[in-house]
C-alpha positions in Angstrom: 40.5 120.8 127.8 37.0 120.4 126.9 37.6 123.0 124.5 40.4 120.6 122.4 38.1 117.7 122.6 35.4 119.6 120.8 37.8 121.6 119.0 39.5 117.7 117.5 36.3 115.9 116.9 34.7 118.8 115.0 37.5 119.1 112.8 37.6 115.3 112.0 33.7 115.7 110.7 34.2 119.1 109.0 37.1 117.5 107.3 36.1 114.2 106.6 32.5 115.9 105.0 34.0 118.7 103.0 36.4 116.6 101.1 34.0 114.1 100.0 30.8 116.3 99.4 33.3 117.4 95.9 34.8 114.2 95.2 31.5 112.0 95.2 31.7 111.3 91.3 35.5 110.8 91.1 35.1 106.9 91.3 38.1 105.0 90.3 40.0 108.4 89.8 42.2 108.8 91.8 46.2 108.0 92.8 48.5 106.3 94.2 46.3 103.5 95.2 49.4 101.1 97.1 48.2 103.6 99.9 44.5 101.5 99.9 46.2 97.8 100.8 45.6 97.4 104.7 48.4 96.4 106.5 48.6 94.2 110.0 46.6 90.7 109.7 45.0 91.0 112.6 42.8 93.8 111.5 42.5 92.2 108.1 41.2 89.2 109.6 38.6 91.5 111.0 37.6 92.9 107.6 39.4 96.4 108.1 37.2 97.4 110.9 40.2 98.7 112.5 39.5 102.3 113.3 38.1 101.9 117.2 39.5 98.9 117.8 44.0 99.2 116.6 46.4 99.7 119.6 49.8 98.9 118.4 52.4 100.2 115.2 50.1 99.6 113.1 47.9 102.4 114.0 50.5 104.7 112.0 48.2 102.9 108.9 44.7 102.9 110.3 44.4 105.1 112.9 47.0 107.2 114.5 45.1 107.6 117.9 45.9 103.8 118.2 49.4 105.0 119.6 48.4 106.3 122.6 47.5 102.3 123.7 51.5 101.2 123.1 52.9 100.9 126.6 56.8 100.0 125.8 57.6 99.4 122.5 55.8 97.7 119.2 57.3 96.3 116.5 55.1 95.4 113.2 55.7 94.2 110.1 53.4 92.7 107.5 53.9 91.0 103.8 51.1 91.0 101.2 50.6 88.8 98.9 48.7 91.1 96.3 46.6 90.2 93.5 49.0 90.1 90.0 52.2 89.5 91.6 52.3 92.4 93.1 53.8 92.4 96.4 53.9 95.1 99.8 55.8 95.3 102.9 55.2 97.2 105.8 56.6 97.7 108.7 56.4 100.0 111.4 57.7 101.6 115.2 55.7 103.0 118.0 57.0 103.6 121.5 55.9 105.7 124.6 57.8 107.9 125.3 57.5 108.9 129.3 55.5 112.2 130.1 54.9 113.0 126.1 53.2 110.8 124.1 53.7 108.2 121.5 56.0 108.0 118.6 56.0 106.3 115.7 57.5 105.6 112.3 56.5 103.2 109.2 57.4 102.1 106.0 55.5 100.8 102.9 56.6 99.6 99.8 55.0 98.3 97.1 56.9 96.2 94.2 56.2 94.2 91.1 57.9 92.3 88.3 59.4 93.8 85.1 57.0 94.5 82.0 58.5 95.2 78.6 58.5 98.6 76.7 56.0 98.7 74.1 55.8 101.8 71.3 53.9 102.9 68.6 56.3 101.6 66.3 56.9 98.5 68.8 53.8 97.7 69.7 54.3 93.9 70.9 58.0 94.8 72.6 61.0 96.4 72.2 62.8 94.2 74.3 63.8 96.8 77.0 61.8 95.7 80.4 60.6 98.3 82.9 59.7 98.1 86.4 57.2 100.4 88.7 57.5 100.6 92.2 56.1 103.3 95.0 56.6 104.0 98.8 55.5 105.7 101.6 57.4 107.1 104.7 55.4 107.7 107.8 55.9 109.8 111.3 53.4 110.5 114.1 52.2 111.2 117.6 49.7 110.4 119.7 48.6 110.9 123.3 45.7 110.7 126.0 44.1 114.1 126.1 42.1 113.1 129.0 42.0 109.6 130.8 39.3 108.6 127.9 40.1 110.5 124.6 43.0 110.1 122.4 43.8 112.2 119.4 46.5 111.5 117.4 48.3 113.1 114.0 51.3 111.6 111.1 52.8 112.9 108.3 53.5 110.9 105.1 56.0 111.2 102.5 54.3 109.5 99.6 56.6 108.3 96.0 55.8 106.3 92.8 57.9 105.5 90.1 56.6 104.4 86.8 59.9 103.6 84.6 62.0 107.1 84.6 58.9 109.0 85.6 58.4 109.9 89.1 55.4 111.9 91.5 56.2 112.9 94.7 54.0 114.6 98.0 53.5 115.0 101.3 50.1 113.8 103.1 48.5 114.2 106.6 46.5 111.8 108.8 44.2 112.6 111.5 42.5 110.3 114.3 40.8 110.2 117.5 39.7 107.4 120.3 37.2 107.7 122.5 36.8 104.9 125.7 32.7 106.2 126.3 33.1 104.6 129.8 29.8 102.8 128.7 31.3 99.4 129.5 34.2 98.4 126.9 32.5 100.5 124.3 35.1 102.4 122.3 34.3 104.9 118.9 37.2 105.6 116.6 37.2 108.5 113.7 40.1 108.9 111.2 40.7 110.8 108.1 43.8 109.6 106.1 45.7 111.1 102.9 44.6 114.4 103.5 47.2 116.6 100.7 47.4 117.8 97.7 47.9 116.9 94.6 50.3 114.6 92.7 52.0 115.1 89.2 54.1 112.7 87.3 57.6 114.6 85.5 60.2 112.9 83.9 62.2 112.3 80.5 59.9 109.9 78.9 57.1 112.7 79.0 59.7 115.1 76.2 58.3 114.4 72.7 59.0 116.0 69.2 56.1 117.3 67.6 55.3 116.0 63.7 57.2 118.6 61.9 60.5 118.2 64.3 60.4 122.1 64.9 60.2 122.2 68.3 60.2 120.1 71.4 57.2 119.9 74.3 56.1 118.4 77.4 53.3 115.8 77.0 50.7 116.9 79.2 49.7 114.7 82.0 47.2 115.3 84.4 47.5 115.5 88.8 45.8 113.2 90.7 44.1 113.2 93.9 45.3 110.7 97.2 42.9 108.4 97.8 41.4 110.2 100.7 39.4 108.6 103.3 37.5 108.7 106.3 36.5 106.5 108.8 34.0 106.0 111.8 33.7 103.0 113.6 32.8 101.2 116.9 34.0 98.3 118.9 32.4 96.6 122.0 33.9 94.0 124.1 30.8 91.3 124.1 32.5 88.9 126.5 35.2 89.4 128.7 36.9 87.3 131.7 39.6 86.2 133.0 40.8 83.2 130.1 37.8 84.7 127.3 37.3 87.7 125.4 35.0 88.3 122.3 35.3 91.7 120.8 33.0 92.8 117.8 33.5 96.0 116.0 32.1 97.8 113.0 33.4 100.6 110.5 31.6 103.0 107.9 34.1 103.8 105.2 33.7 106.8 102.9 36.7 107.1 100.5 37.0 109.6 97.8 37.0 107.5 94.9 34.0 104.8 95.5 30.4 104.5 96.9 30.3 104.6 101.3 31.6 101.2 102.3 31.2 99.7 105.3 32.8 96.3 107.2 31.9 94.2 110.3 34.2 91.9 112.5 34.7 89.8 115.4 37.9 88.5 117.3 37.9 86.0 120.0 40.9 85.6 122.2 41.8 82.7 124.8 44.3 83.8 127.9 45.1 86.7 125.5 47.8 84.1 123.9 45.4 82.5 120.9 43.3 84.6 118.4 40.5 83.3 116.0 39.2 86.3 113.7 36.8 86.4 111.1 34.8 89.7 109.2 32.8 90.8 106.6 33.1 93.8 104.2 29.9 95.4 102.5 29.5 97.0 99.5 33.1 96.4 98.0 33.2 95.1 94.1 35.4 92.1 94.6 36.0 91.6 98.3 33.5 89.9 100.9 34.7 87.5 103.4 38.0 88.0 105.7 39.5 85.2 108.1 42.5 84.6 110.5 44.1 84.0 113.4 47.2 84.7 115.5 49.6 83.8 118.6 51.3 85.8 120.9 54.2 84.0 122.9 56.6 85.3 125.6 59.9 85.3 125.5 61.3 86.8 128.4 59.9 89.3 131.0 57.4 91.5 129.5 58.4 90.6 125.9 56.2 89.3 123.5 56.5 88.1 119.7 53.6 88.4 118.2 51.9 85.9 114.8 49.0 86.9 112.8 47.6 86.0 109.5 45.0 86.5 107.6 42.7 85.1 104.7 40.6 87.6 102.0 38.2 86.6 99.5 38.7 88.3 96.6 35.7 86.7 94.1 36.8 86.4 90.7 40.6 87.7 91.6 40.5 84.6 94.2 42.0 85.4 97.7 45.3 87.9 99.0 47.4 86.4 101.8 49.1 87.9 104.1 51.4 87.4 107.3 52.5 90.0 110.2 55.1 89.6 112.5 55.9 91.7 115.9 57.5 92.0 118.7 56.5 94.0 122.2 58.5 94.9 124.8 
């Protein structure tokens, strides 16, 4: 056993530090970037640092050790108000499943309004509108290796659409928990979008060359998944019977942009009433995160769970967004 732990924390850091020693330059270059929008206002409200601390369906998005903590069954689902009217739901399953593990499954898709076709010959509108959507379809597992150390695996199907031209792939996700037994001191690592490359096809990319001789593709070029790692810690600060104030911090290191970093702090009364705020450093736009959340029974071990969450967004203003759940 010993042996696996070593065996699935070394290969997080190998990972995680041979895909980004390559991609250091490629700022701004990469794909598919709906996969970047967090999902779940509760760990929003935090300021995304998520990676130690999620323990329901939404680890499927942040970290998919997180499953191991789900006890029944968790219900998630989250709608973002984006910046530019573009909008993304999410929603997501996890539930134990006796003497194996956790399961889980999500769904994310991103959608925005109609633009109109423009050409060289038409370049203010042809009067045909377009639309571009994309989605991702998630499955994983996780489970306690020992009585301390999750690990925890998913595999996404990943889709965008751009008018009639499509790109399509499949992604992995990788993540591990760690309960020190130093207190309520918890360490979370997670390397997501690990996978190849994507390529656009379609009709629209068939064009004539000048002299009408022949017919070609136009050449368009694959694009890496905006993979990232995380390493984070979260540390329960106070903690009794009606109070608990938990503080947790992430290190970011995606492949498209600079190391990143965010801070946050939830406090919780009777585990019923939630008041969250965080911080993230070294973004371009985003700074401050807010928000809160209920959880109310509704029968015997049933909950239904309310977040929401505030982000600044400087000069792009501020993103919304609400989660629902249920527990059971």
């Amino acid at each position: 056993m010993k042996k696996v732990i070593t065996y699935c924390t070394a290969l997080l850091i190998v990972i995680g530090g041979s895909g980004f020693a390559a991609d250091y330059t490629k700022t701004g270059s990469v794909g598919a970037q709906f996969l970047k929008i967090g999902v779940g206002s509760r760990y929003q409200g935090l300021g995304e640092a998520s990676v130690a601390i999620v323990n329901d369906a939404y680890s499927l998005y942040w970290n998919p050790a997180g499953l191991a903590n789900i006890e029944g069954t968790n219900i998630s689902f989250t709608n973002v108000n984006w910046i530019t009217d573009v909008t993304l739901n999410y929603v997501s399953l996890g539930t134990r499943v006796e003497d194996f593990g956790t399961i889980g499954f999500s769904a994310t898709l991103l959608s925005m309004g109609e633009m109109e076709v423009t050409t060289v010959d038409n370049p203010d509108g042809t009067g045909e509108m377009f639309s571009a959507n994309s989605f991702a379809l998630s499955a994983g597992y996780a489970r306690f290796l020992t009585t301390r150390l999750a690990f925890g695996v998913s595999i996404k199907y990943i889709y965008e659409k751009i008018y009639r031209e499509t790109s399509g792939g499949f992604a992995f996700d990788f993540g591990t928990q760690l309960h020190t037994g130093f207190k309520s001191l918890r360490i979370g690592m997670n390397i997501s979008n690990l996978g190849p490359e994507m390529e656009f096809s379609g009709p629209d990319l068939n064009s004539t060359v000048d002299d009408g001789a022949a017919n070609g593709n136009i050449a368009v070029d694959s694009y890496d998944l905006p993979l990232t790692f995380r390493l984070g810690m979260a540390f329960d600060l106070l903690e009794n019977m009606d109070n608990r104030l938990t503080m947790s911090v992430e290190a970011k290191h995606p492949n498209d942009n600079d190391q990143q970093a965010s801070i946050g702090s939830e406090y919780c009364f009777q585990e019923k009433y939630f008041l969250r705020g965080g911080y993230k450093l070294n973004y371009e736009e985003q700074g401050l995160t807010l928000g809160g959340g209920l959880h109310a029974p509704v029968g015997q071990n049933k909950e239904v769970v309310f977040d929401y969450a505030w982000s600044d967004f400087g000069r792009l203003e501020s993103v919304h967004r609400f989660s629902v759940g249920f527990q059971f």
